[in-house]
Each structure stands twice: as C-alpha cells, then as structure tokens.
C-alpha positions as a printed NumPy array, in Angstrom:
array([[ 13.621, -20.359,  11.042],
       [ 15.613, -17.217,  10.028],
       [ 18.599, -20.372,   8.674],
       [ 15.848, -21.212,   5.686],
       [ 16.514, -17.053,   4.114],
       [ 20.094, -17.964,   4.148],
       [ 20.233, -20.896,   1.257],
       [ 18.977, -20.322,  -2.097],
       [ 20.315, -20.15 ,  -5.987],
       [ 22.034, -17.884,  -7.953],
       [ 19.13 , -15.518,  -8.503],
       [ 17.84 , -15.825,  -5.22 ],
       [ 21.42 , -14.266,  -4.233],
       [ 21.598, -11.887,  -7.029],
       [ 18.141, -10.603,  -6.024],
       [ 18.828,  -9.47 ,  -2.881],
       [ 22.42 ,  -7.947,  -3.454],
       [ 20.561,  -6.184,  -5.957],
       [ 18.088,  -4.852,  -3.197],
       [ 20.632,  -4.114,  -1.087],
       [ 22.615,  -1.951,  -3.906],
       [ 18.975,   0.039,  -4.316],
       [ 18.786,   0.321,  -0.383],
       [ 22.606,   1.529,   0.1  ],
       [ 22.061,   4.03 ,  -2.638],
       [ 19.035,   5.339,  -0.855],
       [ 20.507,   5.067,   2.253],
       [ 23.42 ,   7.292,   0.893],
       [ 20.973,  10.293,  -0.155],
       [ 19.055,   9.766,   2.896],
       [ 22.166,  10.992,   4.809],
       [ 22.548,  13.982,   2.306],
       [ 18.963,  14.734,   3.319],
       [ 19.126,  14.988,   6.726],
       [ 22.769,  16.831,   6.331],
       [ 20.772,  19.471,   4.132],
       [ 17.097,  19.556,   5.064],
       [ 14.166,  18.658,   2.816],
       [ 14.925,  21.59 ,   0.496],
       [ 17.142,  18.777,  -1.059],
       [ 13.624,  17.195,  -2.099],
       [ 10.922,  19.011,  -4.604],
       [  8.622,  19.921,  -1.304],
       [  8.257,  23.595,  -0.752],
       [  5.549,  25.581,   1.79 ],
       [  2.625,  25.213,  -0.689],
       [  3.333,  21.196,  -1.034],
       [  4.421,  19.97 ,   2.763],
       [  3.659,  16.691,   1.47 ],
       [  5.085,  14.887,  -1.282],
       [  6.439,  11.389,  -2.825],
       [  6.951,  10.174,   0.725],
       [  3.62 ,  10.73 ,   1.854],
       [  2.043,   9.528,  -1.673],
       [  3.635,   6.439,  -0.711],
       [  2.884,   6.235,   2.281],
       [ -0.582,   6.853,   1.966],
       [ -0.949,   3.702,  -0.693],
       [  0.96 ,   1.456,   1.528],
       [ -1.06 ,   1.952,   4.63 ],
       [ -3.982,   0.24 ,   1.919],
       [ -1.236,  -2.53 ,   0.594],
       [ -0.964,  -3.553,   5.113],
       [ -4.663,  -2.763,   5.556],
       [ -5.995,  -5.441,   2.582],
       [ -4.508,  -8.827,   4.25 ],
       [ -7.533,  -8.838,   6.561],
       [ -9.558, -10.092,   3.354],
       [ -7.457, -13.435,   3.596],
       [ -8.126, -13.836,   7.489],
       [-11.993, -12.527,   7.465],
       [-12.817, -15.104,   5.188],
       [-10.531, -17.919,   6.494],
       [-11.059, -17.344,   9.976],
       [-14.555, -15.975,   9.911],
       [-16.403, -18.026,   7.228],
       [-13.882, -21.221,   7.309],
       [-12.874, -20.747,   3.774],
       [-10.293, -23.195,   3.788],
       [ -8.681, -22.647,   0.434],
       [ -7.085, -19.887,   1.859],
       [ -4.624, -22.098,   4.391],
       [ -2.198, -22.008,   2.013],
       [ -1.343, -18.235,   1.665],
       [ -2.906, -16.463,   4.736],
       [  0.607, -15.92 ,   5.787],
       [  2.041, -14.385,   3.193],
       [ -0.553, -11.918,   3.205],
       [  0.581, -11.36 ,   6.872],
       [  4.182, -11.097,   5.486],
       [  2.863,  -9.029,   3.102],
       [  1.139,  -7.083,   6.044],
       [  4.393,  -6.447,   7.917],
       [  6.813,  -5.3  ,   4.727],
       [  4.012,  -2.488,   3.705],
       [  3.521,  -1.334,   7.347],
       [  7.537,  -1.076,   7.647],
       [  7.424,   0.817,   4.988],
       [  4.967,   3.221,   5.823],
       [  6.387,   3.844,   8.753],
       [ 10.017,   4.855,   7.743],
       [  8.097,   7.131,   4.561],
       [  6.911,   8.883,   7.453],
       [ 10.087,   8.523,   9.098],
       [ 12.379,  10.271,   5.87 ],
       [  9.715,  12.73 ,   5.245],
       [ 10.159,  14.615,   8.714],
       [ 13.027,  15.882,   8.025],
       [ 14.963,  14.958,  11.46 ],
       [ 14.391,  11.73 ,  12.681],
       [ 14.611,  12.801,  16.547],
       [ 10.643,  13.94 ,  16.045],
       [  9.787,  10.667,  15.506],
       [ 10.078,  10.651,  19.411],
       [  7.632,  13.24 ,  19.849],
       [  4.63 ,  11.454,  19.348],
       [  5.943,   9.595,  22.325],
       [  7.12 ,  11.913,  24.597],
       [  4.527,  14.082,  24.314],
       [  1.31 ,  11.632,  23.303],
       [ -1.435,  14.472,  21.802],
       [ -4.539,  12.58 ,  21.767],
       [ -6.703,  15.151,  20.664],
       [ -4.403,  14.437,  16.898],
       [ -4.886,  12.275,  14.348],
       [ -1.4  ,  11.874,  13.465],
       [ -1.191,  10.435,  17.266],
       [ -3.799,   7.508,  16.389],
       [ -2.196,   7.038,  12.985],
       [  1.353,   6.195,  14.558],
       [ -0.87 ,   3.956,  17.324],
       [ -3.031,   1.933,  15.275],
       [  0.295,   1.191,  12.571],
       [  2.58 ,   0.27 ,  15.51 ],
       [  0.264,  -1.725,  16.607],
       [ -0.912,  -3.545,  13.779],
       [  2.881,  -4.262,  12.934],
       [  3.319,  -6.1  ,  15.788],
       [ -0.041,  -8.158,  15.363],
       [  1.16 ,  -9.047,  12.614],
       [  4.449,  -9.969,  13.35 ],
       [  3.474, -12.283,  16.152],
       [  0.234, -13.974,  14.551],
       [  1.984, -14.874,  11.175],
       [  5.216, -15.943,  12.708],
       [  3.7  , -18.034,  15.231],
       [  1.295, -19.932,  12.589],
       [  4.387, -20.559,  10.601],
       [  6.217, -21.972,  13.629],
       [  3.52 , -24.065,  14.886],
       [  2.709, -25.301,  10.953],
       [  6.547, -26.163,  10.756],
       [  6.082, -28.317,  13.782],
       [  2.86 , -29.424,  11.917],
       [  0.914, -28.7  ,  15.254],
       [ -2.156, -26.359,  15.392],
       [ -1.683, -22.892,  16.31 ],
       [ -1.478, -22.024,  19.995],
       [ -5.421, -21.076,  21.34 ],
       [ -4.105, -17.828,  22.662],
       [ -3.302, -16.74 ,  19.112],
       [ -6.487, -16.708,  17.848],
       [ -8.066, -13.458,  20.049],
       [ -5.112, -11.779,  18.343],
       [ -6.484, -13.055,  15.048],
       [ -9.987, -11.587,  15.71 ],
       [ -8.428,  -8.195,  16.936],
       [ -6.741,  -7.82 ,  13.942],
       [-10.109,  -7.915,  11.875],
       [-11.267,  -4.473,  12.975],
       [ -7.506,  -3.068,  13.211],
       [ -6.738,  -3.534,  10.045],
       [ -9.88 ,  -1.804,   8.554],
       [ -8.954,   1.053,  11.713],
       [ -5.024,   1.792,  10.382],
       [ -6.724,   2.84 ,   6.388],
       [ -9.662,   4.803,   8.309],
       [ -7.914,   6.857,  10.556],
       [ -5.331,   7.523,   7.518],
       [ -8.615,   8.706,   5.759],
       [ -9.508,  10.958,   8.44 ],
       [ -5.408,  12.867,   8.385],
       [ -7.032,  14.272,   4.82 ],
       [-10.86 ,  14.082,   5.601],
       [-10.306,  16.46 ,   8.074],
       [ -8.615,  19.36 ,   6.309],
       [-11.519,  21.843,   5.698],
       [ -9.234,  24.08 ,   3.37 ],
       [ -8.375,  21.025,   1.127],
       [-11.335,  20.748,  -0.734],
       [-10.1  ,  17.373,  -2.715],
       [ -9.576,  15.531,   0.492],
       [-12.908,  17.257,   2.028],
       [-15.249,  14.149,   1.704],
       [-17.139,  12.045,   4.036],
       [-16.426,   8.793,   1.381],
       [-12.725,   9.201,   1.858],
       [-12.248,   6.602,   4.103],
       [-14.892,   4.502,   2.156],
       [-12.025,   5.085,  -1.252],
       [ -9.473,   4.298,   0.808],
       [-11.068,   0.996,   1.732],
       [-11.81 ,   0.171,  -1.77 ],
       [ -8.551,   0.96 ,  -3.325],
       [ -6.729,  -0.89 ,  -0.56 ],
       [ -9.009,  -4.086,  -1.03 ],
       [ -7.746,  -3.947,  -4.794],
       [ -4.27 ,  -2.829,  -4.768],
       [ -3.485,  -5.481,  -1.74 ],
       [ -4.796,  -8.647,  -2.879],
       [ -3.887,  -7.657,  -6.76 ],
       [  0.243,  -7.384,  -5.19 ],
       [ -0.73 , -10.412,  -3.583],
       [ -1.773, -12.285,  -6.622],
       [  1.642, -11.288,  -8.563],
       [  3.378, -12.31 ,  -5.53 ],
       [  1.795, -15.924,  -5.213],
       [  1.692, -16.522,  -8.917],
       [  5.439, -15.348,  -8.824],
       [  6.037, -18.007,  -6.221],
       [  4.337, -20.529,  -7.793],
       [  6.774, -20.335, -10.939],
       [ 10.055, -20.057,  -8.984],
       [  9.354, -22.592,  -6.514],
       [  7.713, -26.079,  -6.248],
       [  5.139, -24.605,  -3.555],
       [  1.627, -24.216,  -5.782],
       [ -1.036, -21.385,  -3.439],
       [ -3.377, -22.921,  -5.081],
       [ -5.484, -22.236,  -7.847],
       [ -8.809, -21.712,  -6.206],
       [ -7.433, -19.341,  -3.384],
       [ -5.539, -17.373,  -6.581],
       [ -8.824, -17.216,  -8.072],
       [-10.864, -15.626,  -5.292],
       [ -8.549, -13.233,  -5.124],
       [ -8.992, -12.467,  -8.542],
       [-12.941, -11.882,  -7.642],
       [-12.091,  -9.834,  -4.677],
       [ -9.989,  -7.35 ,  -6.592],
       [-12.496,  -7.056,  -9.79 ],
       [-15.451,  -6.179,  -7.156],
       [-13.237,  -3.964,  -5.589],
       [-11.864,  -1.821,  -8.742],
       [-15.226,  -1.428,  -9.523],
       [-16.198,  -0.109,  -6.271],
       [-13.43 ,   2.169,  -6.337],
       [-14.023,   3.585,  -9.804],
       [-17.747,   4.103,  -9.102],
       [-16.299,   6.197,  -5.529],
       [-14.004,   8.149,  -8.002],
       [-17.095,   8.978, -10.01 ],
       [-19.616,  10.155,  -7.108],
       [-16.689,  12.39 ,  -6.24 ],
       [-16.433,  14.134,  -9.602],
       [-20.894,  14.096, -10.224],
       [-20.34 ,  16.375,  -6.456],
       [-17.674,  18.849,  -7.916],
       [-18.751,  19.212, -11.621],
       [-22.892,  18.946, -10.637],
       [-22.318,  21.246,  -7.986],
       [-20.171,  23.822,  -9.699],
       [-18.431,  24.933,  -6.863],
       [-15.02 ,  26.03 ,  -7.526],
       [-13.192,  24.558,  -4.847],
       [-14.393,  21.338,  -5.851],
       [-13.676,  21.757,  -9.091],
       [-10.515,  22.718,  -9.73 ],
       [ -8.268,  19.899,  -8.302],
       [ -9.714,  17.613, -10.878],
       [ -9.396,  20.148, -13.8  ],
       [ -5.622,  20.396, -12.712],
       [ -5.121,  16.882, -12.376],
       [ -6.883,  15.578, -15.322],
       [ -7.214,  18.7  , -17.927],
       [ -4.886,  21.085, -16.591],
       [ -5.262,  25.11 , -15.236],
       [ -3.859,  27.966, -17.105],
       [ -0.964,  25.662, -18.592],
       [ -0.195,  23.865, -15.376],
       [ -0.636,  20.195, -15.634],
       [  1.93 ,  18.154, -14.983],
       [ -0.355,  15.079, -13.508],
       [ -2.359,  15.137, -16.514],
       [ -0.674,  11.881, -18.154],
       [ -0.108,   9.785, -15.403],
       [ -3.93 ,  10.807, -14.054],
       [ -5.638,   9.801, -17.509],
       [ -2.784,   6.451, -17.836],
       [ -4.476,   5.533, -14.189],
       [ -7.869,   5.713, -15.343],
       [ -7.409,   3.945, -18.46 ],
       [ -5.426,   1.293, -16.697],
       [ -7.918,   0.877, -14.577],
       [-11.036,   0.497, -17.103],
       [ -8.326,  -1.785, -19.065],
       [ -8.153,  -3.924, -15.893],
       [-12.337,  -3.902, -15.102],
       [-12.465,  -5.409, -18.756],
       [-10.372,  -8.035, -18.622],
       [-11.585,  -8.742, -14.827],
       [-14.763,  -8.696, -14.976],
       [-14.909, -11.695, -17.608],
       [-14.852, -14.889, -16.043],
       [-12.751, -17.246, -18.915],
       [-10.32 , -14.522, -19.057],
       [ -9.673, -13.862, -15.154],
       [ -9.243, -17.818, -14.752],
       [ -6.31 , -17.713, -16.94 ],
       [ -3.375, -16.824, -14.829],
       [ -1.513, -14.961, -17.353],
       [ -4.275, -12.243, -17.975],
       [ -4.785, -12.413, -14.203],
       [ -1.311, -11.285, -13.418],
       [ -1.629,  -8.651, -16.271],
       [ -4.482,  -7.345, -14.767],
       [ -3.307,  -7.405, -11.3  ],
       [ -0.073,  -5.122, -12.418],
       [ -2.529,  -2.871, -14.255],
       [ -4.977,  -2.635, -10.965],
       [ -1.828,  -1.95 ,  -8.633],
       [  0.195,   0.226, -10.857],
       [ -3.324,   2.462, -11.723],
       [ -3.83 ,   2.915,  -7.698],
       [ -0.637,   3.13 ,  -6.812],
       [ -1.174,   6.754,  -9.229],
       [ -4.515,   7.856,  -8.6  ],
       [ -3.582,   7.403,  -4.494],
       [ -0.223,   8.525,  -3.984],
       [  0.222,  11.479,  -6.116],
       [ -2.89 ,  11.947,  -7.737],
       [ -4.61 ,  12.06 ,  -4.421],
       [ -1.88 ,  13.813,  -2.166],
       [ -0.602,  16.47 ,  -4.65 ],
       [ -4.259,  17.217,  -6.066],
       [ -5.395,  18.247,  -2.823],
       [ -2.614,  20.855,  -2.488],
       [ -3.092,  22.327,  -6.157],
       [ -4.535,  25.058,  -5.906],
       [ -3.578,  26.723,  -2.662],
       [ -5.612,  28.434,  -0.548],
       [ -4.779,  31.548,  -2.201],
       [ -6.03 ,  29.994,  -5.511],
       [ -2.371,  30.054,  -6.849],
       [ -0.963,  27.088,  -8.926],
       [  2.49 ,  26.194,  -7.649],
       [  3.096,  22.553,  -8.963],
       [  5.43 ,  19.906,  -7.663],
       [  8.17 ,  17.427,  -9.289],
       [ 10.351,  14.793,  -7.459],
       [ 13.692,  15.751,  -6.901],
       [ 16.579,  12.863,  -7.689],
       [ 17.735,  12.192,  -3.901],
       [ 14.049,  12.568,  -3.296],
       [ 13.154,   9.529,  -6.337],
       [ 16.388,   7.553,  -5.109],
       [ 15.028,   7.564,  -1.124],
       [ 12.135,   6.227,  -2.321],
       [ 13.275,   3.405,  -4.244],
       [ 15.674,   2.995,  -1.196],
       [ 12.501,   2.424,   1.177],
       [ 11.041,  -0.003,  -1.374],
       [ 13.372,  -1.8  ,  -1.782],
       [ 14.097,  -2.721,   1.865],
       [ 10.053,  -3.552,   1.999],
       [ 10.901,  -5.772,  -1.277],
       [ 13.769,  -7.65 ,   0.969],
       [ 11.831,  -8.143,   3.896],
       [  9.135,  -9.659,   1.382],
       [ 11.577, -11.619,  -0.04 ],
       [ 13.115, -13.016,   3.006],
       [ 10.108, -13.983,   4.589],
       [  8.435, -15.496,   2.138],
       [ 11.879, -17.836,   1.815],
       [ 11.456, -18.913,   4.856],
       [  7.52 , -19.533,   4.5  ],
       [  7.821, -21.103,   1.108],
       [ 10.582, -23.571,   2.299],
       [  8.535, -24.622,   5.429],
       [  5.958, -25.228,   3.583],
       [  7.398, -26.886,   1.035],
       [  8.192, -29.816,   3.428],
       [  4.657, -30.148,   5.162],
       [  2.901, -30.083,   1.849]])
C-alpha cells in the first residue's frame, strides 16, 4: 500500500519537501546537540526538563485520545465512526513516534535510551512509561494497518484482530496515566503534587486529540473527494466541548486547593505562571492567552447551531488544541519547577537549536501523518 504515498499533486509534493526541509534543519542542530551537550538548549540544574518534555508530555494525550473513536465504535456499535477510526489510529502512531524521540533528544546521548533495556528497573515509572508507549505503538501499528488492508480488499477484518482492539481500550487510557504518575509522584513539586493529575491529563487529552482530529478530517475533506462524514465530525465536536469543560473545571479545583488553602507551596507556581513573583514572569502571556482561548472555545462549543457549522468548528478546534498544547507542555512542566526547592526563581527560555529540534520532531510526526493518511484516503476513496 506504501505505492498510494508516492503519487499526488503539486502541493501534495511541495508539502512534504517542505517537511523534510523542517526535519533536515532539525536534524542538523540535533547533531550540534549531541556534539555539545544539552547546555546548547535553555535547560540548566533547576529546569532538567524543558520544551522536549512539554511536548512530550501533550503528545502522550494527542496518542492516548484515539481510543474515543474505537470505545464507541467497537464498544457501543456507533457506526458513523467507520469512516475515520483509522486515521485516529494513524493519528495514534505519528504522536506516539513523536513522544518517543522528544524523549529520545532530551537525554542528551542517545546510547541511554538502551538502558531502560539493559537494565529493566521495575520499581520506576519511567520503566512503565517506555513499556506501555512501545507497546501501544505497535498496537497501533498492526490494528490500523491491518483494517486498512483487509478494507482495501473490501473483506472484514481478520477475528484475531479484534482482542488487540479490546486491549487497546485500557492501554490507551494506561500510556496518559502512568505519564500522570512521572509528575504525581514528585513530593517536592508541589504543582504536579495532585491525586487529579492523571484525571487532567485524561481530560485535556480527550480534547486536544479529537479537536487535531477534527482539523485533520475537515482538512481532508476539502483537499480530497473522501467526505468523514458529517455526523462522525460532529460527535467529535461534542466529545471535545464536554471535555474542555471538564478540563477547565479540573484546572479550577486545583487553584480553590492552593489559594483556599493558603499554603505557599501551592501557591506560588500559579502566581508565577499567571501573575508573576518578584518581576519574574515570563509564562504570564501565553498562561492567560491559554485560558482565554480556552473560555473563547467553551463559548462557541457549547452552542449547538454554531458547533454544527464546520467553519466555527475548526476555529474552535485550533483554539482548544493550541490553548492545551500551552497550559500542558510548558505551563504544566516549567510551573512545577518555578520555584525551586530552595524557593529561588530561576526561569527558563528556549534556546534556537533547542526551538529548531523541536519543529524538527514535528515535523517528521506531520510526514508520517501525511503519508499515511495518503494512503488511507486513496483506499478509501475507491471502496466508497
């Protein structure tokens, strides 16, 4: 099936050269990186974890949200979800790729990735976090491309696929929880010190995911012939306004415990990140643009005439992905390290190399997206 990524137009073609020019730049600074050490990025003994991890963290929600396309098509028979199940499975595999090399970049030499491996701890989180990805990668990889396969040979998938299905169910919801419990389990973090982070996680992922979904199948409908369908686009829609809401209400029970409590600790990762401490605040805009983005988004969600028109769906989609996308990669990650320990206020800034590695590592998740979806949209182009 691979042939079907290898024919398209102009802009299909200028696309992906235009990927790869983002990934060889990336790839370029990655090398000065690991020539240097991470002192080339903005990282430093206070912040260990930075823009990699931020991303990385949001991601592992962007792989974890496809299982609300297969609970509710394989579950509770919702049909009207036949027609893009898989490309939240692509969608699946591209985020969990990328997770997986931000972790990769961010540990400075790449031979530790072997550690994990060779010396299997476990008694660590990190240990279950590099299990439960791996192996939801590779559930994913062999459920969505066998479905596609047997629906290209317009046959029914193979019975011995479908105990993979169910597995995936509770493994997906497993990869964001243990994630959770890397923070949840800090004791001198006082941010990430909650017993609802895994909870937020869950209800941030179940918005961002199907919201990147929706600009993704709404995208596809426009530069192809293959329509997702408007009811399926729709649900969506009502999946990510319940869970925006959700999240935001989370986001609130977390500030009534800090600010009703009064306890310091508590306290002070939200005054940096949203008000500032002694004249430190660099967060403070992108914090208060998340929040209003996502309030902006509830609005126009939570109406039903306006959600059912696709143009202020797909607005509201990019305002729910782009608002979590800041409120749980670097609001969430660099929050929890401000202030330190020693209630000192070192803040943290993106280097360059450190920006262009990024965008390197999305945009080889945005060509994997892009070549399997080819290949799903021209299959099923012909058995519509």
């Amino acid at each position: 099936m691979f042939e079907k990524a290898l024919s398209g137009d102009r802009r299909y073609w200028g696309w992906i050269f235009f990927l790869l020019l983002i990934m060889g730049t990336g790839f370029i600074f990655y090398i000065k990186q690991l020539n240097y050490g991470l002192g080339i990025t903005g990282m430093s003994r206070d912040i260990s974890w930075g823009l990699y991890i931020a991303q990385f963290t949001f991601l592992v929600g962007v792989a974890a949200s496809a299982v609300m396309l297969v609970i509710p098509y394989y579950l509770h028979d919702y049909k009207k979800f036949g027609k893009i199940i898989i490309f939240g499975e692509f969608l699946a595999i591209s985020a969990v790729i990328m997770c997986l090399m931000f972790v990769f970049v961010d540990m400075g030499q790449p031979m530790r990735a072997m550690n994990m491996i060779l010396y299997p701890t476990p008694n660590s989180i990190m240990f279950w976090d590099m299990v439960v990805l791996n192996g939801y990668l590779l559930l994913n990889l062999i459920i969505g491309w066998t479905t596609l396969s047997a629906e290209r040979n317009e046959l029914p998938p193979p019975k011995w696929v479908k105990p993979l299905i169910y597995i995936s169910i509770p493994w997906a919801i497993s990869i964001h929880t243990v994630t959770a419990f890397l923070y949840a389990g800090l004791p001198g973090r006082h941010l990430w010190l909650t017993a609802i982070m895994a909870p937020r996680f869950l209800a941030s992922a179940f918005a961002s995911g199907p919201a990147l979904l929706i600009i993704l199948c709404l995208t596809v409908k426009r530069i192809s012939s293959f329509d997702p369908g408007k009811e399926a686009i729709q649900t969506l829609g009502k999946i990510v306004t319940y869970a925006v809401i959700i999240n935001l209400f989370f986001f609130v029970l977390e500030l009534f415990t800090a600010f009703y409590s009064k306890i310091p600790g508590h306290m002070h990762p939200f005054q940096y990140l949203f008000f500032g401490i002694e004249g430190h605040g660099k967060l403070i805009p992108w914090m208060w643009t998340a929040f209003i983005l996502s309030i902006m988004a509830i609005i126009l969600l939570i109406n039903p005439n306006m959600r059912e028109n696709e143009n202020i769906l797909i607005v509201s989609a990019v305002l729910v992905f782009i608002s979590t996308w800041i409120d749980k990669g670097m609001g969430l990650v660099i929050g929890g390290f401000i202030p330190n320990p020693f209630e000192e206020i070192i803040e943290y800034s993106p280097t360059v190399p450190e920006v262009l590695i990024t965008l390197g590592v999305w945009a080889t998740g945005l060509l994997i997206i892009t070549v399997l979806y080819k290949i799903a949209v021209s299959i099923k182009e012909k058995t519509v």
